[in-house]
Every structure is written in structure tokens, then in C-alpha cells.
N, CA and C atoms as a LAMMPS dump frame, in Angstrom:
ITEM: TIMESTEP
0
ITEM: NUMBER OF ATOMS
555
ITEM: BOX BOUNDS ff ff ff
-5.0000000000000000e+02 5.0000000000000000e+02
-5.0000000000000000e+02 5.0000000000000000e+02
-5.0000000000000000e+02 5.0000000000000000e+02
ITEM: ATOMS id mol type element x y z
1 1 1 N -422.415 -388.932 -123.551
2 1 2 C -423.152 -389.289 -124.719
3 1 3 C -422.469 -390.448 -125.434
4 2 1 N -422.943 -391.367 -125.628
5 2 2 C -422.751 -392.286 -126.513
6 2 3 C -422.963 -392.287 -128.108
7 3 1 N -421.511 -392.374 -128.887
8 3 2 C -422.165 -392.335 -130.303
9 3 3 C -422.466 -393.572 -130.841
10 4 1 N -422.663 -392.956 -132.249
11 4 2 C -423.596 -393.973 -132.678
12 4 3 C -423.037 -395.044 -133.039
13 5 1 N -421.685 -395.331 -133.361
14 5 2 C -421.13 -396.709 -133.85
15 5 3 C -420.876 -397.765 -132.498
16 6 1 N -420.983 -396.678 -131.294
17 6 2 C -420.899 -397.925 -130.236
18 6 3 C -422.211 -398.406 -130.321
19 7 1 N -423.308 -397.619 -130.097
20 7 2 C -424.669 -398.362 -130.398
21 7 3 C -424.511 -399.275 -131.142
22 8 1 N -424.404 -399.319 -132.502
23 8 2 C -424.513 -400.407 -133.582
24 8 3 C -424.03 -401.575 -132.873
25 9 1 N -422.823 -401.315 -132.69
26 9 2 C -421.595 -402.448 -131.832
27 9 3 C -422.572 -403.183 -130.768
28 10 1 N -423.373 -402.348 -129.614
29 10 2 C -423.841 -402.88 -128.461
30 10 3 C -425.251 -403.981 -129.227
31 11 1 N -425.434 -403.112 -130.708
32 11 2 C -426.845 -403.665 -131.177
33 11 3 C -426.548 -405.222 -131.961
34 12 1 N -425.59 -404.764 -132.961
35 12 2 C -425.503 -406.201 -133.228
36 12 3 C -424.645 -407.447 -132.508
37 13 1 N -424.03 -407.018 -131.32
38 13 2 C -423.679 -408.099 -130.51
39 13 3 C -425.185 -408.889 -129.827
40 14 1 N -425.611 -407.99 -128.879
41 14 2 C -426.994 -408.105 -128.768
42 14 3 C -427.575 -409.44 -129.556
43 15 1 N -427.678 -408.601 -131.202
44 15 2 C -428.403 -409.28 -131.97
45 15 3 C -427.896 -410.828 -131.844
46 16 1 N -426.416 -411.049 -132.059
47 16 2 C -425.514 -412.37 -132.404
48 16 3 C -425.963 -413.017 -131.038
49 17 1 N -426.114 -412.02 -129.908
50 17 2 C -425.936 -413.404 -128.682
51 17 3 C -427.391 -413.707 -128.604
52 18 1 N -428.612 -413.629 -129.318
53 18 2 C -429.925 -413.714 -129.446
54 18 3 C -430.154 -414.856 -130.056
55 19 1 N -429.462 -414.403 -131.268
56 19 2 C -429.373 -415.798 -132.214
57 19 3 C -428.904 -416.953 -131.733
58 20 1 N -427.674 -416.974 -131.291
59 20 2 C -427.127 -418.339 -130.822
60 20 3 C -427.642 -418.495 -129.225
61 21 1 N -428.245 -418.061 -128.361
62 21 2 C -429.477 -418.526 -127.491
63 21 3 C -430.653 -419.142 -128.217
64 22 1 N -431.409 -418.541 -129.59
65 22 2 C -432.183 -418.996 -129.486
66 22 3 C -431.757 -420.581 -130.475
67 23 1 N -430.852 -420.726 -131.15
68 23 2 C -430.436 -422.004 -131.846
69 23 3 C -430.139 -422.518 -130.682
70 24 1 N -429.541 -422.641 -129.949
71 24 2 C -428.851 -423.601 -128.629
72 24 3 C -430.274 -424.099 -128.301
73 25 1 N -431.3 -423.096 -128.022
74 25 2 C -432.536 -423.703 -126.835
75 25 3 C -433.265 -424.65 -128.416
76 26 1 N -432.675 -424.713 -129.411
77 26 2 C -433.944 -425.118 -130.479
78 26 3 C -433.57 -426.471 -130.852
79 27 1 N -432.252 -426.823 -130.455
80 27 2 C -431.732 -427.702 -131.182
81 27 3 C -431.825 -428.942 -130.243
82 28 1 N -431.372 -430.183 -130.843
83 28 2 C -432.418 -430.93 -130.297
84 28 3 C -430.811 -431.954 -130.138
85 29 1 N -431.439 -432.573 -128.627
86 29 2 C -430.252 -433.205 -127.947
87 29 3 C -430.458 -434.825 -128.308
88 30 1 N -429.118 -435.199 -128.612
89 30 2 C -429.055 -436.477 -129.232
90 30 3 C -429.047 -437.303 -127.811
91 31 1 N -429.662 -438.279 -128.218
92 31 2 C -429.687 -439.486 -126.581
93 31 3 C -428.861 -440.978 -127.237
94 32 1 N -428.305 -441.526 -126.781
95 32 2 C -427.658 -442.751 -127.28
96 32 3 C -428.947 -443.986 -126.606
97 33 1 N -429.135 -444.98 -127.485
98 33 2 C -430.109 -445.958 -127.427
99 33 3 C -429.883 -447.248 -127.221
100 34 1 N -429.642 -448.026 -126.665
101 34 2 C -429.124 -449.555 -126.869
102 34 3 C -430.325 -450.666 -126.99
103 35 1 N -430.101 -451.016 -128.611
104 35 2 C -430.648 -451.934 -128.632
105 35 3 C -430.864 -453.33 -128.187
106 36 1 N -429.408 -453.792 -128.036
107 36 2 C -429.167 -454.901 -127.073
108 36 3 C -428.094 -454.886 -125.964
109 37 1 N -428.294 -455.558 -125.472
110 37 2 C -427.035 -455.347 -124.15
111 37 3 C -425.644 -456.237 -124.947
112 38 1 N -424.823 -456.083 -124.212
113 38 2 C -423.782 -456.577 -124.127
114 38 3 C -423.406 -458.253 -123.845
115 39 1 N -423.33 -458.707 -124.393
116 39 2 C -422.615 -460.206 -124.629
117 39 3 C -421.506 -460.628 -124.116
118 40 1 N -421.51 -461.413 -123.265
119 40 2 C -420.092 -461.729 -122.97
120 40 3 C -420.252 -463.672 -122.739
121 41 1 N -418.829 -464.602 -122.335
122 41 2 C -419.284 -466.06 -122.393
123 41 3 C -418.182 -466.478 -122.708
124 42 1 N -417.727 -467.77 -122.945
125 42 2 C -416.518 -468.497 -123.167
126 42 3 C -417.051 -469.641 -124.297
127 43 1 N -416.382 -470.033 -124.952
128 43 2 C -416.339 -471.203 -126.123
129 43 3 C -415.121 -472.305 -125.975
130 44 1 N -415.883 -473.309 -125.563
131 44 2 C -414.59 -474.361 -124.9
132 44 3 C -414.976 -475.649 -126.292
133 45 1 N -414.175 -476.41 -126.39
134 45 2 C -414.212 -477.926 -127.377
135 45 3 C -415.24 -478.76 -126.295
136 46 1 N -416.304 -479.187 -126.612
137 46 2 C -417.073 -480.329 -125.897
138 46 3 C -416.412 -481.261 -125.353
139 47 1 N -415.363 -481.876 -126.182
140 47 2 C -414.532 -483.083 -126.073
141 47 3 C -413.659 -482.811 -125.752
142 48 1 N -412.525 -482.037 -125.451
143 48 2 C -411.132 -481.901 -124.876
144 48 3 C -411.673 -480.685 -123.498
145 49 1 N -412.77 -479.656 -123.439
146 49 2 C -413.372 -478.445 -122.621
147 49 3 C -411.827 -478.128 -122.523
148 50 1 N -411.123 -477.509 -123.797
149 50 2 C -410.261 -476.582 -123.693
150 50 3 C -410.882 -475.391 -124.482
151 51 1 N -410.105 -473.859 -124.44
152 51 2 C -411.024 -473.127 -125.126
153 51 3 C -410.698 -473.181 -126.779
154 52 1 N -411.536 -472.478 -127.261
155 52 2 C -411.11 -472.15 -128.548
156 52 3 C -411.044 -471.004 -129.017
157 53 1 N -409.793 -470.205 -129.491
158 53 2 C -409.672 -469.142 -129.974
159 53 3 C -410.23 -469.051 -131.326
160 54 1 N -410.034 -467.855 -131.479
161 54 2 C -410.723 -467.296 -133.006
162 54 3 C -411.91 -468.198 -133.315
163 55 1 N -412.82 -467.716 -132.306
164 55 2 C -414.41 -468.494 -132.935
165 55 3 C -415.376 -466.844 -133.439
166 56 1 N -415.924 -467.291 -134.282
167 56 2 C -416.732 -465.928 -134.892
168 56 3 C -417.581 -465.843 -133.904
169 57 1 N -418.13 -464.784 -133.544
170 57 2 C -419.209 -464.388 -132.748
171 57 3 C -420.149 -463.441 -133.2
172 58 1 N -421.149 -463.66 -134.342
173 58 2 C -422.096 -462.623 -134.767
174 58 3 C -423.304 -462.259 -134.701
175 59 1 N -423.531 -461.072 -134.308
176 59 2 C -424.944 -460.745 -133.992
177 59 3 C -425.597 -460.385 -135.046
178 60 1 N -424.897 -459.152 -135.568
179 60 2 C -425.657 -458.785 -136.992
180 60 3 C -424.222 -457.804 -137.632
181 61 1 N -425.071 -457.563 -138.978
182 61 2 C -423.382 -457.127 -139.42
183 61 3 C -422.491 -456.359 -138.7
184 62 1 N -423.061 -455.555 -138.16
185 62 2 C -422.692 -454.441 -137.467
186 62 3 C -422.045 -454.683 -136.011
187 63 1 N -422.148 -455.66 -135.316
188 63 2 C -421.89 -456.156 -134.316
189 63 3 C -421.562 -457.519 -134.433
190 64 1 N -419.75 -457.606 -134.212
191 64 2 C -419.283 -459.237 -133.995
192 64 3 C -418.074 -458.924 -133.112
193 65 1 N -417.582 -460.178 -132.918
194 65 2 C -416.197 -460.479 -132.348
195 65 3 C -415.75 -461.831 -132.317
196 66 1 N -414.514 -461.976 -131.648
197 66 2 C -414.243 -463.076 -131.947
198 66 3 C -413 -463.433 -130.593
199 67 1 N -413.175 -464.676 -130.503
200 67 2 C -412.665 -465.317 -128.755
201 67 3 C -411.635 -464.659 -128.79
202 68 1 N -411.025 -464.581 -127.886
203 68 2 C -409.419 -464.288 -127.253
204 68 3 C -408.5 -465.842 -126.716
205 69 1 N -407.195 -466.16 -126.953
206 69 2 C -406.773 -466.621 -126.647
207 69 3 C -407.442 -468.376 -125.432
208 70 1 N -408.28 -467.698 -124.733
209 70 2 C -408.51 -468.375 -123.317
210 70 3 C -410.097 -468.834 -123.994
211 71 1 N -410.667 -468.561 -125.176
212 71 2 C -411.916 -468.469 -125.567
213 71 3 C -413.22 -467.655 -125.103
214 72 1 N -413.024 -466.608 -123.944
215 72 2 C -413.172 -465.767 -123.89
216 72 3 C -414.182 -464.572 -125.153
217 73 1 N -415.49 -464.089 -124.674
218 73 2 C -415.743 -463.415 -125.893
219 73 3 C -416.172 -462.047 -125.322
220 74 1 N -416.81 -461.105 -125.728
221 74 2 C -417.127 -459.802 -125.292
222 74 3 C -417.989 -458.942 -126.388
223 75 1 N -419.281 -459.341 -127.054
224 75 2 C -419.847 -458.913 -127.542
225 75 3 C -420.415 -457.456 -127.205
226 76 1 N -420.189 -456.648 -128.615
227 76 2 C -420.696 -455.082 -128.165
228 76 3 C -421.975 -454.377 -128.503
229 77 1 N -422.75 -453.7 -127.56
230 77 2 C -424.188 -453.692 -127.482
231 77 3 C -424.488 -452.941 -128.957
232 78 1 N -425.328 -453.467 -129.808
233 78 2 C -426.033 -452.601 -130.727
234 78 3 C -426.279 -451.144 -129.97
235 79 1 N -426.103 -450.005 -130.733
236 79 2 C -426.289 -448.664 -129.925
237 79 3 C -426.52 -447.765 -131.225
238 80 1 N -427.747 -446.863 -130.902
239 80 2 C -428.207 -446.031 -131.857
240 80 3 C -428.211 -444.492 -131.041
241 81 1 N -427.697 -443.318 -132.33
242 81 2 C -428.556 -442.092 -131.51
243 81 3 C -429.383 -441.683 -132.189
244 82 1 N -430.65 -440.874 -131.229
245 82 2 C -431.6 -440.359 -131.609
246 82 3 C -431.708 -438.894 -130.831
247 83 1 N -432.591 -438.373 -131.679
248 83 2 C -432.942 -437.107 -131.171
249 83 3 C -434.162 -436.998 -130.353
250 84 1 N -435.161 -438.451 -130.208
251 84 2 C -436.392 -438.444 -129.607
252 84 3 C -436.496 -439.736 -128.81
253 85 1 N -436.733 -439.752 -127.474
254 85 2 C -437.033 -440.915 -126.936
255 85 3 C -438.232 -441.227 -127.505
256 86 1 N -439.441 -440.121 -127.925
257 86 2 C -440.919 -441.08 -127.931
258 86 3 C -440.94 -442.456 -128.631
259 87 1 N -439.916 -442.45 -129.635
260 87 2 C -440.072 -443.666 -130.619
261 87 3 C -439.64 -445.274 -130.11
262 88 1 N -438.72 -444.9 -128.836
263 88 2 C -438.515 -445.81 -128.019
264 88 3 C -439.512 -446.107 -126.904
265 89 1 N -440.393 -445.163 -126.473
266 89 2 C -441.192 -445.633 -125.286
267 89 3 C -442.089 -447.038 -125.432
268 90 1 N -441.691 -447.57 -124.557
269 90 2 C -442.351 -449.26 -124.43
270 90 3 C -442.093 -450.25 -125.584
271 91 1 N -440.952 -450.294 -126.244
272 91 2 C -440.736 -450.942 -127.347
273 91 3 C -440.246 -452.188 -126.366
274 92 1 N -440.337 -453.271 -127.119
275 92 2 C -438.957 -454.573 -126.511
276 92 3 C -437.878 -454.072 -127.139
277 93 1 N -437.043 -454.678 -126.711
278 93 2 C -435.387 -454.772 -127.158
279 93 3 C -435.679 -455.611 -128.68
280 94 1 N -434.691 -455.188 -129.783
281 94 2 C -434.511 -456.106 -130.694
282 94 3 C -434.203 -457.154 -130.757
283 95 1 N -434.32 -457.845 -131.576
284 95 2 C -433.812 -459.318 -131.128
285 95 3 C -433.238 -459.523 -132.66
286 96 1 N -431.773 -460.152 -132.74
287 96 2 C -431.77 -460.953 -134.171
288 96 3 C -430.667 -462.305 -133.785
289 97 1 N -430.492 -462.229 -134.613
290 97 2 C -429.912 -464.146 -134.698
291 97 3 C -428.354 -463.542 -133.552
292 98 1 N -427.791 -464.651 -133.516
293 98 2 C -426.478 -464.764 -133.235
294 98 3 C -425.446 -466.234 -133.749
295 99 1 N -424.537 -466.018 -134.568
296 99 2 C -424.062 -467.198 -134.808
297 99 3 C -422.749 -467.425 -134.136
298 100 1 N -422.391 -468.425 -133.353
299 100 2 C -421.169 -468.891 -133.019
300 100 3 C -420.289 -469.582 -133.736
301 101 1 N -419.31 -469.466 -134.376
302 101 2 C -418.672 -470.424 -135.802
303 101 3 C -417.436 -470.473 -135.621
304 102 1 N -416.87 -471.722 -136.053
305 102 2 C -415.498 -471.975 -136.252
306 102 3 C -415.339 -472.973 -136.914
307 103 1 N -414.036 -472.794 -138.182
308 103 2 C -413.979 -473.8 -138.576
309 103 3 C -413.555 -475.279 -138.046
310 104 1 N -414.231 -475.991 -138.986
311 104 2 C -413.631 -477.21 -137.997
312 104 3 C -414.589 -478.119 -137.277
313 105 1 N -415.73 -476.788 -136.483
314 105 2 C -416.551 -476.758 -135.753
315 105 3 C -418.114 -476.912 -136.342
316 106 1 N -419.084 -478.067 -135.394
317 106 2 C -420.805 -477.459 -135.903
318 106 3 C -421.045 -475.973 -134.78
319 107 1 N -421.536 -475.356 -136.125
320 107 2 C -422.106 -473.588 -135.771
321 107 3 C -422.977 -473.701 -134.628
322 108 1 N -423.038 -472.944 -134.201
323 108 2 C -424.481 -472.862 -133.184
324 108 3 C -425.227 -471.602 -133.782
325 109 1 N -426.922 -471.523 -133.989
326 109 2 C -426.964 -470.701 -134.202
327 109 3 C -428.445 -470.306 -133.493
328 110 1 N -428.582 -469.166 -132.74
329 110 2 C -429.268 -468.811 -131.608
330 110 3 C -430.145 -468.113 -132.578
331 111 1 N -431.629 -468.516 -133.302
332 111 2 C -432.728 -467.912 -133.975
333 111 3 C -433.035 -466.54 -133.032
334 112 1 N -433.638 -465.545 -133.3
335 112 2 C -433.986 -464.039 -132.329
336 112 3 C -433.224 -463.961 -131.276
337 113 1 N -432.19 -464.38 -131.303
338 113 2 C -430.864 -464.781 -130.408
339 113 3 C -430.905 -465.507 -129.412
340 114 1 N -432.46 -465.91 -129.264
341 114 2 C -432.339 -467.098 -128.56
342 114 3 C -431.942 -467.14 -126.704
343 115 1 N -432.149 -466.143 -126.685
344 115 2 C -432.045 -465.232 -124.714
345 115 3 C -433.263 -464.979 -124.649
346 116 1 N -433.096 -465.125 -122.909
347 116 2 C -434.239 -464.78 -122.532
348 116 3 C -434.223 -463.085 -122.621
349 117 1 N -435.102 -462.248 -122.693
350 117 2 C -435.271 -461.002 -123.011
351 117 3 C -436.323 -460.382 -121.943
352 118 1 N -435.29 -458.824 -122.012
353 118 2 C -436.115 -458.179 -121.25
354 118 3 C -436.726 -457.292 -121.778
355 119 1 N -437.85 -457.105 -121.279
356 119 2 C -438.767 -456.02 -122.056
357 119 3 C -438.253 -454.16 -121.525
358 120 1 N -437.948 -453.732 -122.226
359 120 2 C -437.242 -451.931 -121.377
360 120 3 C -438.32 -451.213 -121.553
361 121 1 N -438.643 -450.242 -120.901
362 121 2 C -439.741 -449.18 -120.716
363 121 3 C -438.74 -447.93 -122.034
364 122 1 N -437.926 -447.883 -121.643
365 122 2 C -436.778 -447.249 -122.268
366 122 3 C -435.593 -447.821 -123.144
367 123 1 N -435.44 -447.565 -124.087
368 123 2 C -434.248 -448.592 -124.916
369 123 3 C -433.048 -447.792 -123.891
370 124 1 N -432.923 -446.675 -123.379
371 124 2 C -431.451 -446.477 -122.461
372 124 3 C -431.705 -447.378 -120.873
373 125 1 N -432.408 -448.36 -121.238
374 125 2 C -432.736 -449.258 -119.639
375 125 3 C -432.421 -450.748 -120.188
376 126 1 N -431.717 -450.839 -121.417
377 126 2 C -431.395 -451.814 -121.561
378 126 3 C -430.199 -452.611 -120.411
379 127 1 N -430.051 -453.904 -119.994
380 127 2 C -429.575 -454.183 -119.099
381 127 3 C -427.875 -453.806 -119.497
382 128 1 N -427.329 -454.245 -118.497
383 128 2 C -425.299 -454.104 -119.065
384 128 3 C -425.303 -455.188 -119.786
385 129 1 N -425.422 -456.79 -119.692
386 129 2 C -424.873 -457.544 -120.115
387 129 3 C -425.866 -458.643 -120.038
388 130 1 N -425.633 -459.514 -120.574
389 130 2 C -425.956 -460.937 -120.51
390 130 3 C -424.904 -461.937 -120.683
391 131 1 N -424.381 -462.642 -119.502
392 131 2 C -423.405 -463.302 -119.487
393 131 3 C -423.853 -464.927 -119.663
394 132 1 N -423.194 -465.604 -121.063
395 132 2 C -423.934 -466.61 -121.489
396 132 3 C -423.306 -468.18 -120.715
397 133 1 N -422.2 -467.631 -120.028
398 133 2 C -421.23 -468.898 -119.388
399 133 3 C -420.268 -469.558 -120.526
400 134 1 N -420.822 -470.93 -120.367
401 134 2 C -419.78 -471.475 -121.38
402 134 3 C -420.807 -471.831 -122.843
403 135 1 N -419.975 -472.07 -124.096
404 135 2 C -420.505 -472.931 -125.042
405 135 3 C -419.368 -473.719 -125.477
406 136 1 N -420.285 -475.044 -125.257
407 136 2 C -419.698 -475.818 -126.126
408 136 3 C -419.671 -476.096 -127.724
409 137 1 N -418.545 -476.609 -128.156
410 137 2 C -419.202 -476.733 -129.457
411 137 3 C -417.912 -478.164 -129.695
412 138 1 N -418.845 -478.725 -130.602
413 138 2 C -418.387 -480.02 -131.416
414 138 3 C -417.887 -480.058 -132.535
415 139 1 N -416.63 -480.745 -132.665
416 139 2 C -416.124 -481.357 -133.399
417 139 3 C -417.09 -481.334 -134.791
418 140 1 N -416.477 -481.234 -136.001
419 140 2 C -417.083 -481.641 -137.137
420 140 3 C -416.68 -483.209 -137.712
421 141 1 N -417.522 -483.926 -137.888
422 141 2 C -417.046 -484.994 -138.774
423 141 3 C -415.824 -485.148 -139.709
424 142 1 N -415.085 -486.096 -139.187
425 142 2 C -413.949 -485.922 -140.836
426 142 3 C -414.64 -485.915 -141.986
427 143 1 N -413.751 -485.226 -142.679
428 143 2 C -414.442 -485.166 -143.962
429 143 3 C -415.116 -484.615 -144.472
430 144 1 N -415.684 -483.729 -144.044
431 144 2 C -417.002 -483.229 -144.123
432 144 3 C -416.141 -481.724 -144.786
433 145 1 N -417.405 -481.316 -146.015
434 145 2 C -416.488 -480.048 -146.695
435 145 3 C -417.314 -479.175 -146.175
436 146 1 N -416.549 -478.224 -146.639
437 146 2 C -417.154 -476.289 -146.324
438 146 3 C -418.257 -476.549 -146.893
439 147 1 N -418.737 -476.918 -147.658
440 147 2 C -420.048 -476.484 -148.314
441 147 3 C -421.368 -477.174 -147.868
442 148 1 N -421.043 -478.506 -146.807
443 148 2 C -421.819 -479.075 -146.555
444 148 3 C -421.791 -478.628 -144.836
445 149 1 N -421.166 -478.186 -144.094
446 149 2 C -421.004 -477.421 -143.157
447 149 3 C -422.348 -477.118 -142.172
448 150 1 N -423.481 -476.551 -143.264
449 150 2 C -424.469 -476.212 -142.692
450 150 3 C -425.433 -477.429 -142.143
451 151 1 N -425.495 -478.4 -142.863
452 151 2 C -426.115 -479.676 -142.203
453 151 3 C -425.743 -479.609 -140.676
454 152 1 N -424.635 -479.612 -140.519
455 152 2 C -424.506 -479.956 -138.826
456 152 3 C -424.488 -478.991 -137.921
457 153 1 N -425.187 -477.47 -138.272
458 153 2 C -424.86 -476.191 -137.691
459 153 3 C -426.475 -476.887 -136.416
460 154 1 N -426.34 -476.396 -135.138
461 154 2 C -427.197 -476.279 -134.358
462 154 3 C -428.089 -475.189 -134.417
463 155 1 N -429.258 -475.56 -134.31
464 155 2 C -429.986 -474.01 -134.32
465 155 3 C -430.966 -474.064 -132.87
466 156 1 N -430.788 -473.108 -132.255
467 156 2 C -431.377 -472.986 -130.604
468 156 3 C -432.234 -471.496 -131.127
469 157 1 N -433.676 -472.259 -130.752
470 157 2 C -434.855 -471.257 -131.289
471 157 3 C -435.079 -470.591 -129.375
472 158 1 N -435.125 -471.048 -128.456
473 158 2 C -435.484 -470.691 -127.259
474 158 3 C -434.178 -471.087 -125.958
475 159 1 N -433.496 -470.593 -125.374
476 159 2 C -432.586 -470.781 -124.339
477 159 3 C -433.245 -470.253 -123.254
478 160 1 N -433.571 -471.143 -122.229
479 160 2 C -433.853 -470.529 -120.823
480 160 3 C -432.814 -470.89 -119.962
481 161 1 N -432.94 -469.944 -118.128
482 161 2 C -431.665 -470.419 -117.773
483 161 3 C -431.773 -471.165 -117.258
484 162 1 N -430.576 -471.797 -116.558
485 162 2 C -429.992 -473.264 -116.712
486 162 3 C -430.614 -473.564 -115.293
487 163 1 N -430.981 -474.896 -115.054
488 163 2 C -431.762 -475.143 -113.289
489 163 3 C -430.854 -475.55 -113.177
490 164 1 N -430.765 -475.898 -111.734
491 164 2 C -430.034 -476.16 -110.706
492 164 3 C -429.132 -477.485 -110.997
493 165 1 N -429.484 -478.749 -111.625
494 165 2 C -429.648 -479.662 -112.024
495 165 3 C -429.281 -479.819 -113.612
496 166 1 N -428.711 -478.495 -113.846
497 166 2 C -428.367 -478.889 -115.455
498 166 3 C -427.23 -478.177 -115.773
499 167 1 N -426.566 -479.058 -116.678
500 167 2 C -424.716 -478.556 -117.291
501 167 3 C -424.921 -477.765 -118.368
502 168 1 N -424.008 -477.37 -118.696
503 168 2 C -424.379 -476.137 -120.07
504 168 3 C -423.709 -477.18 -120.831
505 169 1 N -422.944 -478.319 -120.34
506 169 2 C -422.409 -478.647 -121.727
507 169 3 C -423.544 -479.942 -122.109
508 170 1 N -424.542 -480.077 -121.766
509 170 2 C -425.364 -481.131 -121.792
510 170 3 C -426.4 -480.559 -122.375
511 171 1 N -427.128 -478.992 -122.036
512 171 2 C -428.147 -478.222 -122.023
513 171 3 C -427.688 -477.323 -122.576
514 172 1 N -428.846 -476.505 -123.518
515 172 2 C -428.437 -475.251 -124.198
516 172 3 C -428.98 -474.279 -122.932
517 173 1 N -428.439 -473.972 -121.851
518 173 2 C -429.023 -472.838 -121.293
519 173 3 C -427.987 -471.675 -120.73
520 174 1 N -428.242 -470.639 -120.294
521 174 2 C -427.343 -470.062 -119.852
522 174 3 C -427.428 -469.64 -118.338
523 175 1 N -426.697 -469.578 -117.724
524 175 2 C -426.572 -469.421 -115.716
525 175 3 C -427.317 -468.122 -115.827
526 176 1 N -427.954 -468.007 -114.205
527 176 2 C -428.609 -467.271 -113.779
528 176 3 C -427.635 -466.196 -113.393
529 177 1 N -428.335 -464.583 -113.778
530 177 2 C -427.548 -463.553 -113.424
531 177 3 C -427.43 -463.607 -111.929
532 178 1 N -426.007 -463.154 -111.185
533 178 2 C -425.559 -462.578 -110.261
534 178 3 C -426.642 -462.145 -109.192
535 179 1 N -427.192 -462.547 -108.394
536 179 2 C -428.102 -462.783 -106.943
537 179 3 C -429.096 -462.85 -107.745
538 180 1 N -429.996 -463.687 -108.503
539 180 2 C -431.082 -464.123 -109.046
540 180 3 C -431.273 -465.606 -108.788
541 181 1 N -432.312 -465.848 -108.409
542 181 2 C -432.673 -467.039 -108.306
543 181 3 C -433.946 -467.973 -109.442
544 182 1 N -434.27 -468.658 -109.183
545 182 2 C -435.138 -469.553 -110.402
546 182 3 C -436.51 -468.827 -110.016
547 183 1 N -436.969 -468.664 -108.379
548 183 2 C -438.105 -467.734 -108.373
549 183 3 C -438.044 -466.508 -108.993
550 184 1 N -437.266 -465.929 -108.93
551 184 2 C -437.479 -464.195 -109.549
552 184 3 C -437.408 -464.527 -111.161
553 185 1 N -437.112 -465.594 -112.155
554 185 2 C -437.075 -465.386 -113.333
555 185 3 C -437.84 -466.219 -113.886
């Protein structure tokens, strides 16, 4: 015979492992989202094509960096979590500016960032990277103050990639990804 306080015991364990089955099956699984891929590219002087360290690299507040030594950059993907893919199904990727800056230097500044873009069925199908090659950037005028700065900033509303036949330091474009050719894009 079993008494009654083991019952209770068998009842409200019971009860506890009910509860936390049914919260586990209710609760809702976070998915990580990427809004944009990953950035990567080099920043060399037009006129000397040595690199330049410490150049700003900004996407949006939330996402920047800045060259390494060799000019070297490594931009990090916008990334959101959510609890629902539906809100992502068939969206494009975001797009916002990107500015390249240094003092010294005219800015470049890439309007809707100025890449070619892929459309994701899924924001977690965003690509790894977009590797931009080199940028050049120019010299600022002597003389020229901080405040007037923006006059000579470049602004690149559309970048396609670069043909066969064209320099990045001549052309705003960026090289074709890794076994892609000019037909497939």
C-alpha cells in the first residue's frame, strides 16, 4: 500500500514536469537574421597605392570599423533576432549608406550602399560577404578645413562589378565574386 504523502509527492512532481513540458513546447525559438552580409576590402592612397590605416568604415551606427595597419577592413553583418521568420519571408536585404573617411582624405560615400544586392527568400540566406577589393581615395586639397570637407566627399549612388577592362582605381566598381563570371551577374 502506498500512503498518502508519497502520492502527493508522485502528484505534484507529475504536476511540475507538466508545466515545464508544456512552457518548453510554448515558447518560442529565437532565429538570428542578417540584414546585410559582411564587408570586407582594402583602402590604399590613389597617389602613392600605399594603404591607409585608421580609415572610418560606416554602415550605420551600429555597424563600423576601421582599417588595420595594411588598410585592410572587415565590416560586421547587421544581425537581428527574432522569434518569427514570417516577417522576413521575401523581403530584400536592407540597404543604407556606407561612408569611407579619413582625415586628410575626400570621403567616399556609397548612397543605399551602393552594391549590387541580392534579393534573399530568407534574411538567414543572406550571402557571407561582399568583398569590395580595393578603394582608392584622394588626397584632400591643401588647405582645405574640416568644415568645408564635405564639398569634396564622393558620393557613388550605383556600383556595378568591375568588367574585364576596368581598374578599381579608375572605376568605382567592385571585382566579381570567386568563380562568377560577367554572364551569371
Amino acid at each position: 500500500m502506498i500512503n498518502t504523502s508519497m502520492l502527493k509527492l508522485r502528484f505534484l512532481m507529475g504536476s511540475c514536469f507538466l508545466i515545464l513540458l508544456l512552457s518548453a513546447c510554448s515558447s518560442e525559438t529565437t532565429t538570428l537574421h542578417y540584414l546585410t552580409p559582411i564587408v570586407t576590402g582594402q583602402v590604399l592612397d590613389k597617389t602613392t597605392e600605399q594603404p591607409i590605416s585608421d580609415v572610418s568604415i560606416i554602415y550605420t551606427s551600429s555597424a563600423s570599423t576601421t582599417t588595420d595597419k595594411d588598410g585592410f577592413f572587415r565590416l560586421p553583418a547587421i544581425e537581428i533576432k527574432s522569434s518569427s521568420t514570417d516577417d522576413w519571408e521575401s523581403k530584400q536585404l536592407s540597404e543604407s549608406d556606407m561612408t569611407v573617411y579619413k582625415k586628410d582624405y575626400k570621403s567616399k560615400d556609397y548612397w543605399n550602399f551602393g552594391l549590387p544586392r541580392i534579393k534573399a527568400k530568407r534574411a538567414s540566406e543572406v550571402p557571407e560577404y561582399v568583398h569590395m577589393g580595393i578603394i582608392y581615395l584622394d588626397k584632400l586639397p591643401d588647405g582645405v578645413q574640416l568644415e568645408d570637407n564635405y564639398k569634396y566627399n564622393e558620393y557613388i549612388e550605383d556600383m556595378s562589378y568591375c568588367q574585364s577592362n576596368q581598374s578599381q582605381k579608375e572605376v568605382n566598381c567592385i571585382p566579381l565574386p570567386d568563380g562568377v563570371d560577367h554572364e551569371a551577374v
